[in-house]
C-alpha positions as CSV (number, residue, x, y, z in Angstrom):
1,X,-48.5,41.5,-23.3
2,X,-48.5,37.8,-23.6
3,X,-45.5,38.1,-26.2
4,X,-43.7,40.2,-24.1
5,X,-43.7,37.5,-21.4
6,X,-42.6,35.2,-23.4
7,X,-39.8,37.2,-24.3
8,X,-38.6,37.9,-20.5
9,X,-39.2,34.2,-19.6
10,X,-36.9,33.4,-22.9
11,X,-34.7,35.8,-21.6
12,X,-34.3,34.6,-18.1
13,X,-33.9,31.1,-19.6
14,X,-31.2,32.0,-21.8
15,X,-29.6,33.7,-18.9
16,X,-29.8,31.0,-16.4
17,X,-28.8,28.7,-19.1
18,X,-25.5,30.8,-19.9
19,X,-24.7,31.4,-16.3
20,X,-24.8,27.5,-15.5
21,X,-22.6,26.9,-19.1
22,X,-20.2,29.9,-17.9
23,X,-20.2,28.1,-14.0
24,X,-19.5,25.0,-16.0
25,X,-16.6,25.7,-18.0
26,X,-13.4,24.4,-17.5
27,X,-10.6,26.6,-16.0
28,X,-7.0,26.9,-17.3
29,X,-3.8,25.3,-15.5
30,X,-2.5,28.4,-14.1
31,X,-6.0,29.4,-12.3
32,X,-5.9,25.6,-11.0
33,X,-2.8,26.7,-9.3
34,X,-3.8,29.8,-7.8
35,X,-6.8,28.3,-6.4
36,X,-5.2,24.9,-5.1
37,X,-1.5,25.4,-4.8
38,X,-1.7,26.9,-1.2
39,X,-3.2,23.5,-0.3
40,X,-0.1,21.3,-1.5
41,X,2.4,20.4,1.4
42,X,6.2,19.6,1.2
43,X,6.9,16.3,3.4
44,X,9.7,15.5,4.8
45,X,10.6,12.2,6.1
46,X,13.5,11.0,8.0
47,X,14.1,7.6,9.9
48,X,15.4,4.6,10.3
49,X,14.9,1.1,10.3
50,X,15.7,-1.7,13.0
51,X,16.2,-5.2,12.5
52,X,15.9,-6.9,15.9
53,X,16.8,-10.5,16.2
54,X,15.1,-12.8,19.1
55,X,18.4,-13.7,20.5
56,X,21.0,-11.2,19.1
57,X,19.6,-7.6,19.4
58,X,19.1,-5.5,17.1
59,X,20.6,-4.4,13.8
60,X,20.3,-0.8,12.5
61,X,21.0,0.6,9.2
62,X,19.0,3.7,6.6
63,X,18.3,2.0,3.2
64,X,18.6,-1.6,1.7
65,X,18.8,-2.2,-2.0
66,X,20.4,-5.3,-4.4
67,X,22.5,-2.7,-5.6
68,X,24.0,-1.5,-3.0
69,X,22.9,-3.8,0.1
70,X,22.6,-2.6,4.0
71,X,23.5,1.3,3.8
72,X,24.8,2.6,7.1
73,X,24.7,-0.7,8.8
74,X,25.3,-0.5,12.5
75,X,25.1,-2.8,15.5
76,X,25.6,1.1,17.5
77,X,22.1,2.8,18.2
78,X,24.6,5.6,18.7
79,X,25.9,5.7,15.4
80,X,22.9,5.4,13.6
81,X,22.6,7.9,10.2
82,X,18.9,8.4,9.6
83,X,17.6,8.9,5.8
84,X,15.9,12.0,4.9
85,X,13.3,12.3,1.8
86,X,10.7,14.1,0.7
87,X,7.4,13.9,-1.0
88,X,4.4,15.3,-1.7
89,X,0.8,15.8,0.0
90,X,-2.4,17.9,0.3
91,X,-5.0,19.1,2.6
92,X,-8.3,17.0,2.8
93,X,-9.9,18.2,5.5
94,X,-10.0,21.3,8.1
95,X,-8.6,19.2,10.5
96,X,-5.3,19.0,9.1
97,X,-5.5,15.4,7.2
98,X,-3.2,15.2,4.5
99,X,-3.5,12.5,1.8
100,X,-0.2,11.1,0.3
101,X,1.4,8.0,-0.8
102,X,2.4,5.3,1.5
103,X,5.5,5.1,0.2
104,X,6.2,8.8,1.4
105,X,5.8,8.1,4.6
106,X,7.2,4.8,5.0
107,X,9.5,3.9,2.2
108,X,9.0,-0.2,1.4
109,X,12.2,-2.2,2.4
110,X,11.5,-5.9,1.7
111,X,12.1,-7.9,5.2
112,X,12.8,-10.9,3.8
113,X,15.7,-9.2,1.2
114,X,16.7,-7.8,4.5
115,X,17.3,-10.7,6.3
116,X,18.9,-12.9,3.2
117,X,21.6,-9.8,3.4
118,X,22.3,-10.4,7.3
119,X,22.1,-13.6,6.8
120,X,24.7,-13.0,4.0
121,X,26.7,-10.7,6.8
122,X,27.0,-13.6,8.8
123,X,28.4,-16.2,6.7
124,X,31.1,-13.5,5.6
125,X,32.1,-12.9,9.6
126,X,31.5,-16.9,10.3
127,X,34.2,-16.8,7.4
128,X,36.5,-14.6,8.7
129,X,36.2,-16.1,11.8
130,X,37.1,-19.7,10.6
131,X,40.1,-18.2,8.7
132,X,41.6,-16.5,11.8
133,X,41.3,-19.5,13.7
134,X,43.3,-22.1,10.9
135,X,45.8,-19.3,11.1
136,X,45.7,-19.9,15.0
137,X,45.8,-23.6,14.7
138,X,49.1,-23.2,12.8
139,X,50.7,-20.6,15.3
140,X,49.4,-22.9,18.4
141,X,51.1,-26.1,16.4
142,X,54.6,-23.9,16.2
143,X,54.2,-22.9,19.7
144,X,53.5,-26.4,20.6
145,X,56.6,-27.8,18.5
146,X,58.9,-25.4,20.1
147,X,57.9,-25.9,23.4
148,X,58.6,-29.8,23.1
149,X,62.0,-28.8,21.9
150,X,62.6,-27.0,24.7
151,X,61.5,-29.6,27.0
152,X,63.3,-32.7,25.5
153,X,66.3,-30.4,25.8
154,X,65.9,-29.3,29.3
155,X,65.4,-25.7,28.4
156,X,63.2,-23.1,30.0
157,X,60.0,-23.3,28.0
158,X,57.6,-21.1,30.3
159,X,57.3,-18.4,27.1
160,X,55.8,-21.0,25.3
161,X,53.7,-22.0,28.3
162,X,52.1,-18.6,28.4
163,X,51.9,-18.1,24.7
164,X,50.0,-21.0,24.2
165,X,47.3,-20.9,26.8
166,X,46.7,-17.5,25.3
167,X,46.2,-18.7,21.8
168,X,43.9,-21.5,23.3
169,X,41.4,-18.4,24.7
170,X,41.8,-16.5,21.5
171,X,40.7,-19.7,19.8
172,X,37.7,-20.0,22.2
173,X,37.0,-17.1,21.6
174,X,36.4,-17.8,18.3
175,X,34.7,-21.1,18.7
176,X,32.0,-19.1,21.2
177,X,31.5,-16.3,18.3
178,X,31.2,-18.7,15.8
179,X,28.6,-20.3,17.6
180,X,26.7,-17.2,18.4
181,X,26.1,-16.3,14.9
182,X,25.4,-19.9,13.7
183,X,22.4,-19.6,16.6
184,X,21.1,-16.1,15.7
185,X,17.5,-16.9,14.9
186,X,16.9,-14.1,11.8
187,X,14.0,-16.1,10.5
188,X,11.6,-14.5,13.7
189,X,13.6,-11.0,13.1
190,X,11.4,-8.2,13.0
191,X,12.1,-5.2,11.0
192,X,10.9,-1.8,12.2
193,X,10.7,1.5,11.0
194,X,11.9,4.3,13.1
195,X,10.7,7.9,11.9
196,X,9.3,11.1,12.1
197,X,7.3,13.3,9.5
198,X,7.2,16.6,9.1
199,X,5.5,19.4,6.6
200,X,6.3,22.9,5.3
201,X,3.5,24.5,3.8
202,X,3.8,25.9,0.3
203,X,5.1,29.3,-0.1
204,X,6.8,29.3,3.0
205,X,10.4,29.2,4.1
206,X,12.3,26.6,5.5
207,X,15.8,27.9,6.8
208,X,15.5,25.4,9.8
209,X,13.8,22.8,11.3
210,X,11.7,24.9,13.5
211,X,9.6,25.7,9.8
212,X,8.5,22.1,9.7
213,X,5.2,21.1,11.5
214,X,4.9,17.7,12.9
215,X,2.0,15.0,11.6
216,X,1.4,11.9,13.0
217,X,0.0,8.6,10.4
218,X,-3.8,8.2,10.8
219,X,-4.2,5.4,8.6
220,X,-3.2,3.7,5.3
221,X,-3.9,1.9,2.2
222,X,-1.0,0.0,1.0
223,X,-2.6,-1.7,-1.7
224,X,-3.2,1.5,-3.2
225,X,-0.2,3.0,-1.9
226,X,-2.3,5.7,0.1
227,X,-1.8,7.3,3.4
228,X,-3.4,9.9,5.8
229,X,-0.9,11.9,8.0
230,X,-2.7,14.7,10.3
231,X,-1.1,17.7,11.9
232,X,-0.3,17.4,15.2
233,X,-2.5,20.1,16.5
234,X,-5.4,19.0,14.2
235,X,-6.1,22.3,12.1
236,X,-5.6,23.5,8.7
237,X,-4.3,26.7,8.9
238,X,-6.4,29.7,8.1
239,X,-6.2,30.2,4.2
240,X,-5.1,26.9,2.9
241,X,-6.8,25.2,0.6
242,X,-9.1,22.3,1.3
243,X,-9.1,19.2,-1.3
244,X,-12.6,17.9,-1.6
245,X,-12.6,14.7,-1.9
246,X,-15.8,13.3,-3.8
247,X,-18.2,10.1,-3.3
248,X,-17.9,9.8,-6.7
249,X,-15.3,9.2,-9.6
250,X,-15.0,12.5,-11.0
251,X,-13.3,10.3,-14.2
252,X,-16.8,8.7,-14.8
253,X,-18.9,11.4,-13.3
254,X,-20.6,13.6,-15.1
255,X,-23.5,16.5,-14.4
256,X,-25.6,17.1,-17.2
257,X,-23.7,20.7,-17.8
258,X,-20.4,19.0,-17.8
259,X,-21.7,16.3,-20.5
260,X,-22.9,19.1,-22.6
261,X,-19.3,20.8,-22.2
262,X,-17.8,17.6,-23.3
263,X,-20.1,17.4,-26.7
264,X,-19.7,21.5,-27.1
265,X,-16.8,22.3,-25.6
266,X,-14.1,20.1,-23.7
267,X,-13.9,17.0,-21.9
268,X,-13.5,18.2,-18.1
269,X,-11.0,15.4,-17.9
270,X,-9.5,16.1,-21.5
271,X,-6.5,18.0,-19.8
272,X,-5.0,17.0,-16.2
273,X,-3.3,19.0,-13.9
274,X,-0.4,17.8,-11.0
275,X,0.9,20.4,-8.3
276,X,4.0,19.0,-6.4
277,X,7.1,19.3,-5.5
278,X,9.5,17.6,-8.3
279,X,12.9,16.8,-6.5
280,X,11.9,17.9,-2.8
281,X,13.1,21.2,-2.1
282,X,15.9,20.8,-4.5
283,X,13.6,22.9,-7.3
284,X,11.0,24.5,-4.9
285,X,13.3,26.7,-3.2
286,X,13.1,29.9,-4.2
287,X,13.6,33.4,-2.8
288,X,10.2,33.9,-2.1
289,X,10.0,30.9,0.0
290,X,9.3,26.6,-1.2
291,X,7.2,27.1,-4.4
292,X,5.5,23.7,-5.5
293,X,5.3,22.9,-9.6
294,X,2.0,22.7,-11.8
295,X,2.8,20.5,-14.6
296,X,0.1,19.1,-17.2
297,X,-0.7,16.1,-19.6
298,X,-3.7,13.8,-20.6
299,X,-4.6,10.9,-19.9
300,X,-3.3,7.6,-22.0
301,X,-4.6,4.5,-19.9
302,X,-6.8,3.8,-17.2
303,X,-8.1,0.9,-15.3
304,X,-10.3,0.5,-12.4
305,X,-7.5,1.7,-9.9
306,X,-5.1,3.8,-11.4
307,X,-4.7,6.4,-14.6
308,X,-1.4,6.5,-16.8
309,X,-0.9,10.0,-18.0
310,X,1.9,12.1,-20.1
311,X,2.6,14.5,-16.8
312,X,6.3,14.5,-16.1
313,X,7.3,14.1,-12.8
314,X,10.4,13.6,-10.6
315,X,11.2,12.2,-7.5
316,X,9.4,14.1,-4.6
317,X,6.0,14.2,-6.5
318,X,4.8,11.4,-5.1
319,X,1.6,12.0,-3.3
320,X,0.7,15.3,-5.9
321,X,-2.6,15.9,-6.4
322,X,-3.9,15.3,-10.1
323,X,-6.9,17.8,-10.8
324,X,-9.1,17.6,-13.7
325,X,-9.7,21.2,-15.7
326,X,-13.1,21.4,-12.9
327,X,-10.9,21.5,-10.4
328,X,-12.0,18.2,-9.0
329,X,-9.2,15.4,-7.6
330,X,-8.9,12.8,-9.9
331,X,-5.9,10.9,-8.7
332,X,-3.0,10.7,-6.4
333,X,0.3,10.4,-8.4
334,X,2.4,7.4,-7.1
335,X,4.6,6.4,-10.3
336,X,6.0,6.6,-13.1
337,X,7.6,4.5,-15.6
338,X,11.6,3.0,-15.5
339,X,13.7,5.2,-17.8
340,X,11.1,8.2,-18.7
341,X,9.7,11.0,-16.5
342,X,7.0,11.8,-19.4
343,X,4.3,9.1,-18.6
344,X,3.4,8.3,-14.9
345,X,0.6,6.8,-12.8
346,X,-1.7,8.1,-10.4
347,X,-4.3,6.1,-8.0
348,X,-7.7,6.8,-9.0
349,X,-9.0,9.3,-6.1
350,X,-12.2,7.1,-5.2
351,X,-9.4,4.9,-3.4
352,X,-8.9,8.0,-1.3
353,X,-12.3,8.7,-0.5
354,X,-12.9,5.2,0.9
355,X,-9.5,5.3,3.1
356,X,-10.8,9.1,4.4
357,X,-14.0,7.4,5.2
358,X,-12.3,3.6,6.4
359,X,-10.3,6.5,9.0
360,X,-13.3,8.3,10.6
361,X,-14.9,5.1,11.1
C-alpha cells in the first residue's frame, strides 16, 4: 500500500515537474510572431517644423542636415511641404498606449545648427543686398553725371530728375532691408515642431488615409529615446496583442525553471527576436494587407541601458519590439551602427516600464 503511494506521489511529482519544464521552454521565432505580431503598429509621422524669430516671424522648412541644409525652406505657411516617415511601435496597454522611440515621433533637428544656417541665410541676402546696392551707387553716379551735363548745357534734364529719385528709394530700400536682417534676433528663436501621428495596425490595408488612426504623445523619455503615443479613442482593439511590460529586467531575471532551462536547455535570452516594419511600408505591403518582419540575432554587448545585438534592421524599425525566446520584452530597438544593418541597439525595456509608470502618475 505504502509503496504504491509512493509511486503515485512520484508520479504526480514527475508530472508537475514536466508540465512546469514543458510551460518553461522556450518557443521558436515564428510562434513569437504569431503570438505578438498582431500587436506591432506601423507609424506614420508627418510634420513640420517652425522657426519663429522675436522680431521677424517665422521661418518654415521639413528637414535640416549639414549635408544638405534647410530642405523646403519657406517664409510661406502656404507653401509649406511637410515630411512624412514611418516607424515602428507596439501595444502596452488595453488602453491603446503604444511604446516607440522618440525619435519616431519627433525626429531630433538641432536648434542651434538651425539657427547658425539662418543665420548663414542671412549674411548670403545681406550679401546680395550690398552688391545690388554698389551696382546702384554706380548707376545713381551716371545718372548724376549726366544730369550735370545737361544742366551746365542748358538742356532738359527732367529724365534724369526722375530716374534718380527713383534709384534713391530703390537704394532705401535696400538700406531698410539690410537693416532688418542685421536686427533679426535668432539667438531667442524658437524652433517648433508641427505634426500629426498616425497608425495602421498590422495586417491591415492602407489604400488611404482614412486606414490610419490618430494618437496623441502621452509622454516621453528622451534620454532613452522612448515615447508613449495613445489612440485617440483610448482602446486597443479587440484581438490585438498586449505587450507586458515587466517590473523586472527580463535580461537579469530569472525563475528557478528558467535557470534550470539555461543549465539544461537554452538561455531564454540566448536568441532575440524583433517584429517591425523595416523600410515603412516600402517592404510591409503586401496583398494581404501591411505585414510587419520577424528578424532574429543574439546578443553581443550590453550595459546598464541598452543591448547591442546581430538583428538587422532598416530604417522604419525603430521603436520594434525585441522579445526574448519567453516571449518577454527585452528592449526597444533605437539604432544601429554607421555603415552595417547587421548589429544594432535596443533600450533595455526596464526604461520602458519606468516611463509607463512616470505616465500614469
Amino acid at each position: 500500500m505504502k509503496r504504491t503511494n509512493i509511486l503515485q506521489t512520484s508520479s504526480l511529482l514527475l508530472w508537475l515537474l514536466t508540465g512546469i519544464l514543458f510551460g518553461a521552454c522556450n518557443q521558436s521565432e515564428e510562434a513569437i510572431n504569431e503570438k505578438c505580431g498582431s500587436g506591432v503598429v506601423l507609424i506614420k509621422n508627418q510634420g513640420y517644423y517652425e522657426l519663429s524669430i522675436p522680431n521677424g516671424g517665422s521661418i518654415y522648412f521639413t528637414n535640416y542636415s549639414k549635408e544638405e541644409g534647410l530642405v523646403q525652406f519657406t517664409i510661406n505657411p502656404d507653401s509649406i511641404v511637410p515630411f512624412e516617415s514611418y516607424g515602428t511601435g507596439f501595444f502596452v496597454s488595453d488602453e491603446g498606449l503604444i511604446a516607440t522611440n522618440h525619435h519616431v515621433i519627433a525626429p531630433y533637428v538641432s536648434p542651434s545648427e538651425v539657427k547658425q544656417a539662418i543665420r548663414e541665410v542671412v549674411r548670403q541676402v545681406q550679401a546680395q543686398l550690398s552688391a545690388e546696392y554698389d551696382q546702384m551707387v554706380a548707376i545713381q553716379k551716371e545718372v548724376q553725371q549726366r544730369q550735370m551735363l545737361k544742366y551746365m548745357f542748358g538742356q532738359d534734364y527732367t529724365e534724369e530728375s526722375y530716374t534718380a529719385a527713383w534709384i534713391e528709394s530703390q537704394m532705401e530700400s535696400y538700406r531698410r532691408l539690410y537693416q532688418a536682417y542685421s536686427s533679426l534676433n535668432i539667438a531667442q528663436a524658437q524652433l517648433k515642431l508641427h505634426n500629426k501621428i498616425d497608425i495602421a495596425y498590422n495586417d491591415s490595408y492602407i489604400k488611404s488615409e482614412a486606414d490610419f488612426h490618430s494618437c496623441n504623445l502621452v509622454g516621453s523619455d528622451e534620454e532613452h529615446d522612448l515615447a508613449l503615443i495613445q489612440l485617440a479613442d483610448g482602446k486597443t482593439p479587440q484581438g490585438r496583442y498586449v505587450f507586458p511590460v515587466s517590473d523586472t529586467d527580463p535580461l537579469e531575471d530569472y525563475s528557478i525553471w528558467e535557470q534550470a532551462m539555461k543549465t539544461i536547455h537554452a538561455d531564454k535570452n540566448q536568441r532575440l527576436v524583433m517584429i517591425g516594419y523595416n523600410l515603412g511600408p516600402v517592404l510591409a505591403l503586401t496583398n494581404q494587407g501591411i505585414k510587419a518582419q520577424y528578424t532574429s540575432g543574439s546578443i553581443s554587448q550590453k550595459d546598464e541601458d541598452r543591448i547591442l545585438y546581430s538583428i538587422p534592421a532598416l530604417h522604419g524599425s525603430s521603436g520594434s519590439p525585441v522579445i526574448n525566446a519567453r516571449g518577454q520584452l527585452v528592449a526597444i530597438q533605437y539604432a544601429g551602427l554607421d555603415k552595417t544593418q547587421s548589429f544594432n541597439y535596443g533600450i533595455r525595456s526596464i526604461h520602458l516600464r519606468r516611463l509607463m509608470d512616470k505616465a500614469g502618475e
